[in-house]
C-alpha positions as CSV (number, residue, x, y, z in Angstrom):
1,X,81.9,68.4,110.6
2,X,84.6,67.9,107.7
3,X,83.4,64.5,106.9
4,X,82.2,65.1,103.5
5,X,82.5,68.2,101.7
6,X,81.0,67.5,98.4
7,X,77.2,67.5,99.0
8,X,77.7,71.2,101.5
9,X,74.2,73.2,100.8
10,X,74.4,76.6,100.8
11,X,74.0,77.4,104.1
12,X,76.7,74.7,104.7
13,X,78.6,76.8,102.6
14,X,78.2,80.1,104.3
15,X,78.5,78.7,107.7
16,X,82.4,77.2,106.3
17,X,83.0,81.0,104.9
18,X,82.1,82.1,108.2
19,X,83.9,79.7,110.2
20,X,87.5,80.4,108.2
21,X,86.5,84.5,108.3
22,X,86.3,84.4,112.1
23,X,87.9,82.1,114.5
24,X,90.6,81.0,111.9
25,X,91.1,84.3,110.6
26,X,93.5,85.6,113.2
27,X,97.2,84.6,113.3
28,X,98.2,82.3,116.8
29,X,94.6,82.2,117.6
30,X,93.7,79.0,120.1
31,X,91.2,78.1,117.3
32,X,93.6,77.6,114.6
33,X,95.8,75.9,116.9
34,X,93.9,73.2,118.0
35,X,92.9,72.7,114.7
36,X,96.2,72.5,113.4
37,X,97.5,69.9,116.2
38,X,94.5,67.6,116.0
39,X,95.2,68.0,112.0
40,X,91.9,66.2,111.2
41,X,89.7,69.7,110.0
42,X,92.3,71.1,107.7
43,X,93.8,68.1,106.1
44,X,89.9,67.6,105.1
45,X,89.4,70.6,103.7
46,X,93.0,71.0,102.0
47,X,92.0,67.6,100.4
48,X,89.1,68.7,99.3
49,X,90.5,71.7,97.7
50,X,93.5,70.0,96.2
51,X,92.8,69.7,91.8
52,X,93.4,66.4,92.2
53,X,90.2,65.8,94.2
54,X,87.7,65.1,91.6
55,X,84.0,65.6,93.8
56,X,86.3,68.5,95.4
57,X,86.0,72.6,95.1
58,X,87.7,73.1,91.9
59,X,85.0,71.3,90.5
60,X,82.3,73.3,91.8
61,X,80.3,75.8,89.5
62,X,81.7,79.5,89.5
63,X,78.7,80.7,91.6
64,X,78.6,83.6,93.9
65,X,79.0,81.5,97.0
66,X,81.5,79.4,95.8
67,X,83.5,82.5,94.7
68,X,83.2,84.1,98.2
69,X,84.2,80.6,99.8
70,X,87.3,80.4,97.5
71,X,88.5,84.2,98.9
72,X,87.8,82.9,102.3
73,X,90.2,79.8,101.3
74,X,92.7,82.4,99.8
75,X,93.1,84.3,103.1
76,X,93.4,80.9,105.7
77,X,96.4,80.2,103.2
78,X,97.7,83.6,104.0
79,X,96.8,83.4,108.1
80,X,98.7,79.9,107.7
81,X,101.8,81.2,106.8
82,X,102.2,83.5,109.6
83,X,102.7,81.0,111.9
84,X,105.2,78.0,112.7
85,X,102.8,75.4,113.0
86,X,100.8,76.7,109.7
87,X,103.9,76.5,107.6
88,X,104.5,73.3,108.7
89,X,101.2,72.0,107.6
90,X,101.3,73.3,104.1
91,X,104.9,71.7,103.9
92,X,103.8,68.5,104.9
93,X,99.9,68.9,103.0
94,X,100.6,67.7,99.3
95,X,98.0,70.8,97.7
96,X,101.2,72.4,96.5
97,X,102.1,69.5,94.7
98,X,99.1,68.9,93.6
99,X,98.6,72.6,92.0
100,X,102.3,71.9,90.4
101,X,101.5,68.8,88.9
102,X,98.0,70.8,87.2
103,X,100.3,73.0,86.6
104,X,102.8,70.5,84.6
105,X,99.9,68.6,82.8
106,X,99.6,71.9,80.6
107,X,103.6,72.8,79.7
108,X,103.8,71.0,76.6
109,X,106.0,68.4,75.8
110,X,109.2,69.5,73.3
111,X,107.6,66.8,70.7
112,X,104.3,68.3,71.3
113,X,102.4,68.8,67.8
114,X,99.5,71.1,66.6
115,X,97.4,67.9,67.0
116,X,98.8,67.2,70.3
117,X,97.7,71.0,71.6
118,X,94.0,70.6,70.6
119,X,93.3,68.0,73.2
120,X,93.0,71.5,75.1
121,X,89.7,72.3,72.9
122,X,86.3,70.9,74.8
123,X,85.2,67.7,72.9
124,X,81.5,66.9,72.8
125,X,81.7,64.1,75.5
126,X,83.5,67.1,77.7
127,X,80.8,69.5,77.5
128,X,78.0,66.7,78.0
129,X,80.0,66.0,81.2
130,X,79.0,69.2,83.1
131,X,76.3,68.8,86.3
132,X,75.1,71.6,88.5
133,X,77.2,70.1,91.1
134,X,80.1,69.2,89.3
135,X,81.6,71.2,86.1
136,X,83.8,68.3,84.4
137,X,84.7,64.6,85.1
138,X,88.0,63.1,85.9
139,X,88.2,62.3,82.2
140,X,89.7,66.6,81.6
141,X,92.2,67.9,83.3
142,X,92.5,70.0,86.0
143,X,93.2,73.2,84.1
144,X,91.5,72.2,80.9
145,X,90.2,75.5,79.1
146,X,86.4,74.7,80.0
147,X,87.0,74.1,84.0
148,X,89.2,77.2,84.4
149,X,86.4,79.0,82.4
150,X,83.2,77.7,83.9
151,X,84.6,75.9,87.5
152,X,86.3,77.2,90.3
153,X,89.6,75.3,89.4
154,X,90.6,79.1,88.5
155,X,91.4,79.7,92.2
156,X,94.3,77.7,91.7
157,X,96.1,80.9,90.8
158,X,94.5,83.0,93.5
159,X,95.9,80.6,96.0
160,X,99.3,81.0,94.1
161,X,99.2,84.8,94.2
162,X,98.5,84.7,98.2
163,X,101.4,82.3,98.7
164,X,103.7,85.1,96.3
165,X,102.8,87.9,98.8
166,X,105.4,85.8,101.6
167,X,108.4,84.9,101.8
168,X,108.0,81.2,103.1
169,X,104.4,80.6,100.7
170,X,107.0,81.2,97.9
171,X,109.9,79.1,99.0
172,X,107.1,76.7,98.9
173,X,106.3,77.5,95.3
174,X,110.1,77.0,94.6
175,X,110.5,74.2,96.3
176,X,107.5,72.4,94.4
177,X,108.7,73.9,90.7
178,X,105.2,75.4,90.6
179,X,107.0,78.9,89.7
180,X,109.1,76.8,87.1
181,X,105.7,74.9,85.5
182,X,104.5,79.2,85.6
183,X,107.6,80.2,83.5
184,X,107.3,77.4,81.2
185,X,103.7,77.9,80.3
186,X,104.3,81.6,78.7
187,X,105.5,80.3,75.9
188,X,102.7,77.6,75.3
189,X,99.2,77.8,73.8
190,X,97.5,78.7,77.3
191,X,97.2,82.3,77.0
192,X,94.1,81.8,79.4
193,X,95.9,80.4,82.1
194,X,99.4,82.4,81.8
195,X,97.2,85.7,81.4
196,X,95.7,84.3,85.1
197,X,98.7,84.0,86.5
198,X,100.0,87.4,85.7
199,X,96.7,88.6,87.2
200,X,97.4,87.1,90.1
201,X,101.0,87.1,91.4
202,X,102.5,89.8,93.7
203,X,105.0,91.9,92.4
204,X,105.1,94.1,95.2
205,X,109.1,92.9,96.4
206,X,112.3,91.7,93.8
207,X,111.8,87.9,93.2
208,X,110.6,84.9,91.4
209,X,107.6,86.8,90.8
210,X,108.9,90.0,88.8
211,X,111.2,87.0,87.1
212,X,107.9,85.7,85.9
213,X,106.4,88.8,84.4
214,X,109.7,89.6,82.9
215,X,109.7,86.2,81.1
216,X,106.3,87.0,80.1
217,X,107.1,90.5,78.6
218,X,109.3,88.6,76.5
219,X,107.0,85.9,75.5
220,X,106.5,84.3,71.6
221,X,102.7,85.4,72.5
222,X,102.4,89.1,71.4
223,X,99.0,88.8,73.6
224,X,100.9,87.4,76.6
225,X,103.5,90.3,76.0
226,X,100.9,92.7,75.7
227,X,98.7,91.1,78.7
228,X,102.3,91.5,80.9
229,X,102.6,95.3,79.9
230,X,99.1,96.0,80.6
231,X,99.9,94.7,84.4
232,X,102.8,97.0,84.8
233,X,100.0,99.9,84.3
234,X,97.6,98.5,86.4
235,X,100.9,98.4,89.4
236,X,101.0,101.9,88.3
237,X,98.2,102.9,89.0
238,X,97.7,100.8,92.6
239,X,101.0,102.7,93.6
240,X,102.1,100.1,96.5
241,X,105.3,98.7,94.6
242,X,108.8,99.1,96.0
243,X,111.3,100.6,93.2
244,X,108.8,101.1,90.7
245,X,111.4,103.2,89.3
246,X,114.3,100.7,88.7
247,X,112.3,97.7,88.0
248,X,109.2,98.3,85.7
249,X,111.1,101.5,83.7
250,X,113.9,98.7,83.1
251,X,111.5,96.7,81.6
252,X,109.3,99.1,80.2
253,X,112.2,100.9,78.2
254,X,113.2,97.2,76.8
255,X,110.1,96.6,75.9
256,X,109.7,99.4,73.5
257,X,112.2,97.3,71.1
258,X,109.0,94.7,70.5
259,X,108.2,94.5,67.4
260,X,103.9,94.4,67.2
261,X,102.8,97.9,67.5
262,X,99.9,97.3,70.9
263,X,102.3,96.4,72.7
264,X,104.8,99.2,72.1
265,X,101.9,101.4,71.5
266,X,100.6,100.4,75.5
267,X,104.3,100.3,76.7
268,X,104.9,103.8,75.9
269,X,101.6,104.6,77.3
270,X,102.7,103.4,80.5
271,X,105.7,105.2,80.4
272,X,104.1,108.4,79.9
273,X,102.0,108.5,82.6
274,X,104.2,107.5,85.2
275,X,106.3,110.5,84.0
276,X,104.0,112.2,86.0
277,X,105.9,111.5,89.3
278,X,109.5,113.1,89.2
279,X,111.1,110.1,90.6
280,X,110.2,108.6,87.7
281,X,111.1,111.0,85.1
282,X,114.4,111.3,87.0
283,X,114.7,107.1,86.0
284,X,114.0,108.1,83.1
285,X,116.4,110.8,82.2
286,X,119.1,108.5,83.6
287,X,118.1,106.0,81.1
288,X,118.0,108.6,78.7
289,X,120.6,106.9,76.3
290,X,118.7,104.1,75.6
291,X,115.6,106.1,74.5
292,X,118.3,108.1,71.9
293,X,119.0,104.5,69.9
294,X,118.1,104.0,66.5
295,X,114.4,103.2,65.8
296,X,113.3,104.0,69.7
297,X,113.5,107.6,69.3
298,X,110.7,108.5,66.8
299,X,108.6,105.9,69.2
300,X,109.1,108.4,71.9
301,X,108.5,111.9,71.0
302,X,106.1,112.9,73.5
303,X,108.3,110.9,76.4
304,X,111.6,113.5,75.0
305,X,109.1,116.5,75.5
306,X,108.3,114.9,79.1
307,X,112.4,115.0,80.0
308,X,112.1,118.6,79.0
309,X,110.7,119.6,82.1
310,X,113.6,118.3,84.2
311,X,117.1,120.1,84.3
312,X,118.9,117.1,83.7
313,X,116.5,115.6,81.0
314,X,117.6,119.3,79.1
315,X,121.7,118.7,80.0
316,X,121.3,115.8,78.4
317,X,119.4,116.0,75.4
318,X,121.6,119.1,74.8
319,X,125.0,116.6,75.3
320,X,123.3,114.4,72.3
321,X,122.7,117.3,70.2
322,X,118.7,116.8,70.3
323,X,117.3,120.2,72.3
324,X,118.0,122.8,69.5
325,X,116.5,121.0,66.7
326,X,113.5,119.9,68.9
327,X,113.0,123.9,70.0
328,X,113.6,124.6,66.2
329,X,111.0,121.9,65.0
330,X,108.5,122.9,67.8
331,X,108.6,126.9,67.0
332,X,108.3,126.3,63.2
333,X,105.4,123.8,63.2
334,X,104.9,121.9,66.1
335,X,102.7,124.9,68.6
336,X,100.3,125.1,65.3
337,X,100.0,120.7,64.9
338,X,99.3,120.7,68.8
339,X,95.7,121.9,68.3
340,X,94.9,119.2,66.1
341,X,96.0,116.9,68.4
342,X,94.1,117.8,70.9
343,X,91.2,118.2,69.4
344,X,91.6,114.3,68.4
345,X,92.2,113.5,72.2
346,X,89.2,114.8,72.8
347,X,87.0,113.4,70.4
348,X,88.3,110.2,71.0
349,X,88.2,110.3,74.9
350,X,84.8,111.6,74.9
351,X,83.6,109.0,72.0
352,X,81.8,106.1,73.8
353,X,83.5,103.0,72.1
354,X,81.7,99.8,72.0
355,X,83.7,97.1,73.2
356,X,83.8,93.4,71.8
357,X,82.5,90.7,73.8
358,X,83.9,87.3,73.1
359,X,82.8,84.0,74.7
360,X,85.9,83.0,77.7
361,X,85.1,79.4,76.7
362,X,87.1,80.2,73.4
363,X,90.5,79.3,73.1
364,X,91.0,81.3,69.9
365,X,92.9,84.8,70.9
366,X,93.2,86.4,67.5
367,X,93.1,90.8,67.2
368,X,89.6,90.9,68.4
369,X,91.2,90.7,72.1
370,X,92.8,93.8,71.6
371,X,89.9,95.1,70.9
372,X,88.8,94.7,74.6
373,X,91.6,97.2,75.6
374,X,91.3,99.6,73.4
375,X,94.8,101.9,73.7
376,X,94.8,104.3,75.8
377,X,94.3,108.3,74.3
378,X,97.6,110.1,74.7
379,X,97.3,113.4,76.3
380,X,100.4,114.9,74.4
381,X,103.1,117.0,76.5
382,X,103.2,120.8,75.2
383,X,107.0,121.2,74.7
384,X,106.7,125.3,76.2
385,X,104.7,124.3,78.9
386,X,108.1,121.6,79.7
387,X,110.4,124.5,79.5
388,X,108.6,126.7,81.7
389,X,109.3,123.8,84.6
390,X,112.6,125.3,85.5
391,X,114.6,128.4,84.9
392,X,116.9,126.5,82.5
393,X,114.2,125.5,80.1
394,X,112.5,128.9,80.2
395,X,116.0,131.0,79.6
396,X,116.7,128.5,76.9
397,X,113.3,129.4,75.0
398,X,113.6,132.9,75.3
399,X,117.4,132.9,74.3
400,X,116.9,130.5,71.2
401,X,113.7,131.9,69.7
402,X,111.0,134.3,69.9
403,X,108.7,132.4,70.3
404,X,107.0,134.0,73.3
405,X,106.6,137.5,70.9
406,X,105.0,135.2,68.2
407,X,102.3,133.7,71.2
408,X,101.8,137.2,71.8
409,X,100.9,138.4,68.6
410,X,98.5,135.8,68.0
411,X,96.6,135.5,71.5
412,X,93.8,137.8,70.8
413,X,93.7,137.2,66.7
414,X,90.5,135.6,66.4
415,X,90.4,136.3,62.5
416,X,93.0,132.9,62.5
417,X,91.2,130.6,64.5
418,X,94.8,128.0,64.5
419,X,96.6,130.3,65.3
420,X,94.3,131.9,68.0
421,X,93.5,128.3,69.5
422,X,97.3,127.6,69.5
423,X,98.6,130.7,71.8
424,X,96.0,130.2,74.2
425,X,97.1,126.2,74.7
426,X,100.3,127.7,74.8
427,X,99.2,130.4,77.6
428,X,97.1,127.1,79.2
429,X,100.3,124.7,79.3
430,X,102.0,128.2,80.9
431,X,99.3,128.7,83.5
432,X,100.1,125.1,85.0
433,X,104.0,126.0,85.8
434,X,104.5,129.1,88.8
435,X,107.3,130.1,86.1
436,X,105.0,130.3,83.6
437,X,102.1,132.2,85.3
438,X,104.5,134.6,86.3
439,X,105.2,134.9,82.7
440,X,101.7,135.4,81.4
441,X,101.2,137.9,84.0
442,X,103.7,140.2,83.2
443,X,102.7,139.9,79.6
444,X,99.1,140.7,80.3
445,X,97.6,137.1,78.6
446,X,95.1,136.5,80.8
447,X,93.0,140.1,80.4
448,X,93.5,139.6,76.3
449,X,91.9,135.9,76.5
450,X,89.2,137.1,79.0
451,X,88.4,139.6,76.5
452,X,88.2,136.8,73.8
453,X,84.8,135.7,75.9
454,X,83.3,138.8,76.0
455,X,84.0,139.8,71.9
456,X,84.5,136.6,70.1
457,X,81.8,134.6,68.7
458,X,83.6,131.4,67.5
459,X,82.8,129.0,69.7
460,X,86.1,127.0,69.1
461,X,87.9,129.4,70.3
462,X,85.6,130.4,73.4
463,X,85.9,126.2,74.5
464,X,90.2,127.1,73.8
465,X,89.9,130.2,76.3
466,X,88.2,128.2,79.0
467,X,90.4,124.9,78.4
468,X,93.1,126.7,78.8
469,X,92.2,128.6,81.9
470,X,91.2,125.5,83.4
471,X,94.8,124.4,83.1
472,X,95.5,126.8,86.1
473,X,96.9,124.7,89.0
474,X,94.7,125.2,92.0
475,X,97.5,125.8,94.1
476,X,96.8,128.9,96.9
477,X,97.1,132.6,96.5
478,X,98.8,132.5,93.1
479,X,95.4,130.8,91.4
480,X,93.2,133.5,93.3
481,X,95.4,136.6,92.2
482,X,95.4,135.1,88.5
483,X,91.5,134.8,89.3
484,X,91.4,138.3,90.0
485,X,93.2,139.7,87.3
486,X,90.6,138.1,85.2
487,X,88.2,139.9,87.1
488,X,86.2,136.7,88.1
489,X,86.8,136.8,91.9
490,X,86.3,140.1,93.3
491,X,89.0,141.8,95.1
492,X,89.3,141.4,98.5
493,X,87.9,137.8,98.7
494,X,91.2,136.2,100.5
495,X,92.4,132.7,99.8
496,X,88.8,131.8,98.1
497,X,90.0,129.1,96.0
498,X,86.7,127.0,97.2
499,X,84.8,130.1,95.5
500,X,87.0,130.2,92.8
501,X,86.4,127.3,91.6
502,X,82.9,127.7,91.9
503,X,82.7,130.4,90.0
504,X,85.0,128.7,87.2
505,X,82.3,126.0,87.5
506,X,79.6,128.7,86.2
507,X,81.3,128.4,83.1
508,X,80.3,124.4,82.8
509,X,77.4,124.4,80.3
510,X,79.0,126.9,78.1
511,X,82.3,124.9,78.5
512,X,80.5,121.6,77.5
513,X,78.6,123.0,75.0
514,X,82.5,124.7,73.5
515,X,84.4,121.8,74.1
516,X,81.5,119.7,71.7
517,X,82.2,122.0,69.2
518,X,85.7,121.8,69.1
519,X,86.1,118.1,68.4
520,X,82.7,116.3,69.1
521,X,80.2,116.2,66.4
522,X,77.4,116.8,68.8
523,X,76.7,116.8,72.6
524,X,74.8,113.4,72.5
525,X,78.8,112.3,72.4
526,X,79.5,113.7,75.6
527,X,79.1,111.0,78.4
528,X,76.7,112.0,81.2
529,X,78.7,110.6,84.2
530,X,76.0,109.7,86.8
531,X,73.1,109.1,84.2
532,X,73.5,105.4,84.0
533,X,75.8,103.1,85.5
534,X,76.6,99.2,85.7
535,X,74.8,97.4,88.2
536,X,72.1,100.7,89.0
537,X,69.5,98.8,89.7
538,X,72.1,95.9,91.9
539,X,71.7,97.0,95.0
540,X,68.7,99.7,95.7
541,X,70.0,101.1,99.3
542,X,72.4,103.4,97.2
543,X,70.8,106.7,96.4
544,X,71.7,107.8,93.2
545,X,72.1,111.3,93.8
546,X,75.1,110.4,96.3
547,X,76.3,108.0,93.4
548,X,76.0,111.1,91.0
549,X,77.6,113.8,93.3
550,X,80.9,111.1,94.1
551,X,81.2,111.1,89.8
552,X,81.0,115.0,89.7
553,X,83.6,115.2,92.5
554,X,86.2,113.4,90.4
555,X,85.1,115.2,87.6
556,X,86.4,118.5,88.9
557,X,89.5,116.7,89.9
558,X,90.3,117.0,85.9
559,X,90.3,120.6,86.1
560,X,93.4,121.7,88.0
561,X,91.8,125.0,89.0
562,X,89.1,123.1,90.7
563,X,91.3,120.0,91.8
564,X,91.4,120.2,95.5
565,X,87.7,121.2,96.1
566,X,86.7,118.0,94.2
567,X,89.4,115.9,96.2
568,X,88.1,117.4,99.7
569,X,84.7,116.8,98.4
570,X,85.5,112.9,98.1
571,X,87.1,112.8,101.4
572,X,83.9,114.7,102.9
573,X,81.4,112.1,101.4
574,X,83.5,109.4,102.0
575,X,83.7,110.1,106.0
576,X,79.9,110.5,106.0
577,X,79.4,107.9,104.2
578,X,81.6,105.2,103.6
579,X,79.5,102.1,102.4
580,X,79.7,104.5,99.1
581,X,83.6,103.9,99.1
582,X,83.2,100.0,99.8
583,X,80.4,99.0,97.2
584,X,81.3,97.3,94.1
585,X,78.6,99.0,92.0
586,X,79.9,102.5,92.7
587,X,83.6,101.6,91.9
588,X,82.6,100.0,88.7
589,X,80.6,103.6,87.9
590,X,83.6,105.6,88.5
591,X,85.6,103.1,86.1
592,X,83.2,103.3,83.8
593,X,83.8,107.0,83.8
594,X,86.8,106.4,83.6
595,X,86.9,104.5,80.5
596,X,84.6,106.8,78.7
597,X,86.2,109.8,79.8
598,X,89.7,109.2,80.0
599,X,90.5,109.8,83.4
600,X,94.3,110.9,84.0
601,X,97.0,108.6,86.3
602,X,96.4,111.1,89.2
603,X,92.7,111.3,89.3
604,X,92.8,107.1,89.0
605,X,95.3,106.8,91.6
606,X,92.8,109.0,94.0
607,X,90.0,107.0,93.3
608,X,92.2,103.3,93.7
609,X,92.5,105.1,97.5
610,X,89.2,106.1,98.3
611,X,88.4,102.7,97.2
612,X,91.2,100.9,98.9
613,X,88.2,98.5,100.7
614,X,87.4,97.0,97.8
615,X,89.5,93.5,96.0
616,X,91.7,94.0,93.5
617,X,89.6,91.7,91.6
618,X,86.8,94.2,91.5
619,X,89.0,96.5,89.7
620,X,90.3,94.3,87.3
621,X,88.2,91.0,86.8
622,X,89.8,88.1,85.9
């Protein structure tokens, strides 16, 4: 009925959920009209959502229903703003200026002392103050550390977020200095509540918003720098933001100047993954200058070895008098140290790491809360493998070295197993360019490292051989006839790349068992996607053999020989059965994979679609 809010059971509750998630949840609907010209409903249940109202739904307990209710809440503020009549009520409905003044209550003052800031800590009489009904008194603020922690007074910056995503909601937000209060507390002591707010806010078109994150990229807090990096990944990965390119590169490339190591260390992370996408690297290579200053350049050696691959990237490096000593340093030393690397990114990306846990009632952030981000493995860029991305790189490599001759020598010499190891990821990094397979072709690579399975006995060097030919990009006709020369995929057999790759996927157990030895120091290491997973046991109508057959689908999608057969596979299972692709539990297995196993951009981008149903929030919890 809307007369009194505060004592709603839980059916109450659900029925309210209900109510906004059907007849209001349509723009112009009759429903919403009527309830927005006899005003009486909403200005209810705006008041009883306002922070200021002290019985009211921030207060409530962060339970399940309460949660749902508050997204329910979050999308009538969106419906709202499509209309007129809806704008109009939020203009003339003081909950924006009630979430500004919260807001205000926690920018400190310029006088503002060490003493002054611990009135943010919970006191004794705080703590005593929260009910099951209620989480804190009117004696605490509405954004004190314990209520956004244990209360729903967190949607606050859910509700800010939905108003960011339109034009008028944040004209509002302007208009009632609550984007000012958000750009004043990045430089306070509430990481909590700033880290929330960058969380929260749509990025997604050039605004107050992207002014926000920008100020908090440049914060005092090294955590809320490094918090505000960590959300230009995570746009990254969701892929739905306009001129990615101009904006977050910008940023990014500026940001590589802070001086705390995580958050260069994660900025440069970010960079090189959305290298991937030529776009990007094109941004890059215009920006290329700045990456050439003093102190940024040893920062970036792998992101250099990315702009390789790009004609322009080589003009220029060339025009700053970088390319020959980089070819020089590569030839000499660099082809041999590769292998080491690799064998550390794969230790540590197939390493489970325990993770600390700290209490979110703390308002203590020290290193420990880098500790639950652990950076990201690098996957290093091979510098030949670059080259061989256009004719200008792979002339230049063949004119300034002989490099190639030395690679050849060295492919099938299993006496020196560095050397050995490092021709074949030189011959893998090839495979992945047409250029380069053309190359290896014509120098006969592929029948000398097949022969390395069938005569060597170091099982290094076997995992090498089949790493490397698992760098082949599944990509038609050219993958089969390189499949053929091997002498894996009998003549005759057409455009099998489906068989292809399941004959490459014969190979799996002695792979696994090769790739162990190579950087692991046993196969107990090695995660066993599908074996366990968060929340198994949540929700019993999923079978796990579905559960297990999604992870092994992305799986392949790591290998680029077997690539498209894992990404049709997905789209098969999720068109036969798509409550897979909109359950909670099964996303958080396939992240969990994905933090164990180091899944790459692409692969994480593929799975963010398939999994486009589910909330932001499930991805990244708050």
């Amino acid at each position: 009925d809307g007369d009194d809010y505060s004592r709603m059971s839980d059916s109450q509750i659900d029925a309210l959920a209900d109510f906004i998630d059907g007849p209001l949840s349509t723009p112009g609907s009759r429903r919403l009209a009527d309830l927005l010209r006899k005003d009486d409903f909403l200005q209810l249940l705006f008041t009883w959502i306002s922070p200021r109202c002290v019985d009211g739904f921030m207060n409530k307990p962060r339970t399940e229903k309460y949660q749902q209710l508050g997204k329910s809440l979050s999308n009538l503020i969106f419906i709202l703003l499509q209309s007129p009549e809806g704008v109009d009520f939020l203009q003339h409905n003081r909950v924006i200026r009630d979430i500004s003044e919260a807001l205000q209550a926690e920018v400190p003052m310029p006088d503002d002392s060490a003493a002054v800031r611990q009135t943010a800590r919970p006191t004794e009489n705080t703590q005593r103050s929260f009910s099951k009904d209620n989480i804190s008194s009117d004696e605490t603020r509405a954004l004190d550390a314990i209520r956004v922690t244990k209360s729903m007074s967190r949607e606050v910056f859910a509700f800010i977020g939905v108003m960011t995503q339109h034009d008028i909601g944040l004209s509002l937000l302007k208009k009632n200095d609550v984007m000012s209060a958000l750009q004043k507390l990045v430089d306070s002591h509430r990481v909590d509540i700033t880290k929330l707010a960058i969380d929260n806010l749509d990025y997604s078109k050039p605004g107050t918003a992207r002014d926000f994150l920008s100020i908090a990229m440049r914060s005092h807090s090294k955590l809320i720098r490094f918090y505000a990096t960590k959300r230009l990944q995570k746009l990254l990965e969701v892929a739905d933001v306009a001129d990615f390119n101009s904006w977050c590169v910008e940023l990014l490339v500026t940001q590589l100047r802070d001086d705390d190591k995580e958050v260069v260390n994660v900025t440069i992370r970010v960079l090189e993954e959305a290298c991937e996408f030529p776009a990007v690297l094109r941004t890059m290579v215009e920006m290329g200058p700045a990456l050439f200053e003093s102190g940024i350049r040893s920062k970036v050696s792998h992101l250099l070895l990315k702009m390789c691959s790009d004609p322009a990237g080589l003009k220029l490096m060339n025009d700053f008098d970088l390319l020959s000593a980089i070819i020089k340093e590569w030839c000499d030393q660099g082809w041999r140290d590769y292998v080491k690397d690799m064998d550390n990114f794969v230790k540590a990306s197939l390493s489970l790491k325990p993770k600390v846990v700290r209490s979110r009632s703390s308002q203590q952030h020290t290193q420990q809360d880098f500790e639950q981000h652990p950076a990201d493995e690098s996957y290093a860029p091979h510098l030949v493998g670059m080259l061989f991305h256009s004719e200008e790189g792979r002339d230049l490599l063949i004119s300034s070295s002989n490099h190639l001759e030395i690679i050849d020598q060295n492919l099938s010499n299993d006496h020196d197993e560095t050397l050995c190891r490092s021709a074949l990821m030189t011959m893998g990094h090839m495979l992945r360019t047409p250029l380069g397979r053309q190359e290896t072709l014509k120098r006969n690579w592929l029948q000398k490292s097949v022969g390395l399975l069938k005569t060597c006995s170091n099982a290094r060097i076997i995992g090498t051989v089949l790493s490397a030919l698992g760098m082949m990009e599944d990509d038609g006709e050219t993958a089969a006839d390189c499949m053929r020369e091997l002498g894996i995929l009998p003549n005759g057999a057409g455009s099998a790349i489906p068989k292809c790759s399941e004959i490459w996927f014969g190979f799996e157990s002695q792979w696994k068992c090769a790739l162990s030895t190579l950087a692991v120091e046993g196969p107990s290491d090695i995660p066993e996607h599908g074996a366990t997973y968060r929340g198994q046991a949540e929700d019993q109508s999923l079978e796990p053999a579905i559960i297990h057959e999604i992870l092994e689908s992305i799986g392949k999608m790591l290998i680029p020989v077997s690539a498209s057969q894992g990404r049709e596979a997905l789209i098969k299972l999720k068109a036969g059965k798509p409550e897979y692709f909109e359950s909670p539990t099964v996303l958080m297995a396939c992240w969990e994979m994905a933090d164990s196993g180091g899944l790459p951009l692409h692969v994480r981008r593929a799975v963010q679609d398939l999994f486009s149903g589910c909330r932001a929030s499930t991805f990244w919890p708050n």
